[in-house]
Backbone as CSV, one residue per row, in Angstrom:
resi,resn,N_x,N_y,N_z,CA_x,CA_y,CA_z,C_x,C_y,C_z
1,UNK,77.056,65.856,133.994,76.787,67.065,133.234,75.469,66.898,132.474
2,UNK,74.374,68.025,132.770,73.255,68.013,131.955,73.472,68.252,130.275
3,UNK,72.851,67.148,129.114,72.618,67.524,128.117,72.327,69.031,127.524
4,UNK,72.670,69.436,126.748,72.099,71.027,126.105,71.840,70.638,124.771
5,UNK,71.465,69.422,124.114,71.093,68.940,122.877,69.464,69.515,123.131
6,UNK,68.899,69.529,124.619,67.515,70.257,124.137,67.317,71.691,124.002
7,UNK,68.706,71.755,123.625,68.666,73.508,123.894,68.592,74.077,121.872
8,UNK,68.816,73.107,121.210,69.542,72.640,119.754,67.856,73.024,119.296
9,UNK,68.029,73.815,118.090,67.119,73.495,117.483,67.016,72.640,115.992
10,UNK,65.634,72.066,115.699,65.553,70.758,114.884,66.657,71.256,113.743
11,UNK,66.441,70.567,112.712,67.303,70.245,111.253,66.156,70.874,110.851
12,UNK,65.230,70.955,110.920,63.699,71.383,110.100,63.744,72.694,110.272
13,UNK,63.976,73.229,111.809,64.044,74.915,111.576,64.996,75.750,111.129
14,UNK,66.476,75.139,110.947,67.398,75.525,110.680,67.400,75.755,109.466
15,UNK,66.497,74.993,108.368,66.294,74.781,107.356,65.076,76.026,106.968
16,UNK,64.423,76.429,107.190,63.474,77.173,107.517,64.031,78.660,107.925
17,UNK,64.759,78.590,108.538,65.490,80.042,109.149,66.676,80.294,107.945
18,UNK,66.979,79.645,107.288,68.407,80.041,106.539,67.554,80.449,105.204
19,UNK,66.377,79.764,104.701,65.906,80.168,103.491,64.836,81.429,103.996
20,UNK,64.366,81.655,104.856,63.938,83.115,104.967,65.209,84.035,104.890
21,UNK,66.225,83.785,105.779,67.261,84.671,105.876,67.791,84.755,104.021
22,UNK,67.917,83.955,103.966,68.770,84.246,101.841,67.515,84.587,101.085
23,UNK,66.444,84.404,101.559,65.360,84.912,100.675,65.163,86.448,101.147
24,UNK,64.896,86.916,102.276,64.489,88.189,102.974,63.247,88.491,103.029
25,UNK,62.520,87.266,102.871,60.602,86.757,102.891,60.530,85.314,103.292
26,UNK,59.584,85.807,104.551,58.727,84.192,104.501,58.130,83.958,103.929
27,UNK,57.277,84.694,102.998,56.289,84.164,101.929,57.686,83.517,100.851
28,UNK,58.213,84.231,100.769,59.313,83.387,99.247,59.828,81.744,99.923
29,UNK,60.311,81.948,101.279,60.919,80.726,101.821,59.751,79.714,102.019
30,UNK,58.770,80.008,102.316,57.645,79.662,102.353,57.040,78.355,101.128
31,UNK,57.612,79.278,99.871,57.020,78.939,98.510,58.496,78.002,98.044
32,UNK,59.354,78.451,98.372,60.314,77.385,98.147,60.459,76.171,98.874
33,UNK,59.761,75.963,100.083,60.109,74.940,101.320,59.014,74.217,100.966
34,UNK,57.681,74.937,100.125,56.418,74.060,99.928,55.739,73.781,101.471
35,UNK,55.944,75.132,102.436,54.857,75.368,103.111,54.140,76.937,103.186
36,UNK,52.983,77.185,104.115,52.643,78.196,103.945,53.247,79.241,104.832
37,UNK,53.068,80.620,104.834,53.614,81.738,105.743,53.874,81.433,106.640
38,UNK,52.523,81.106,106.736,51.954,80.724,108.351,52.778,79.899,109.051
39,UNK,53.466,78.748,108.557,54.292,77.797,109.046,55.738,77.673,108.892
40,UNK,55.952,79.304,107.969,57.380,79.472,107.903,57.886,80.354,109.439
């Protein structure tokens, strides 16, 4: 049976996706994660 762990995304984006989602801004998740827009 083929792996689907590359199907998983990191601990880093999950982290990233849940504080835009409770924020309802990437600039706010952004400013809380201590990166920029751009990289939220």
């Amino acid at each position: 049976m083929r792996s689907l762990r590359h199907l998983l995304p990191s601990a880093g984006s999950l982290i990233v996706f849940e504080a835009a989602g409770r924020l309802s801004s990437f600039t706010a998740a952004g400013r809380e994660l201590g990166m920029t827009q751009a990289a939220v």
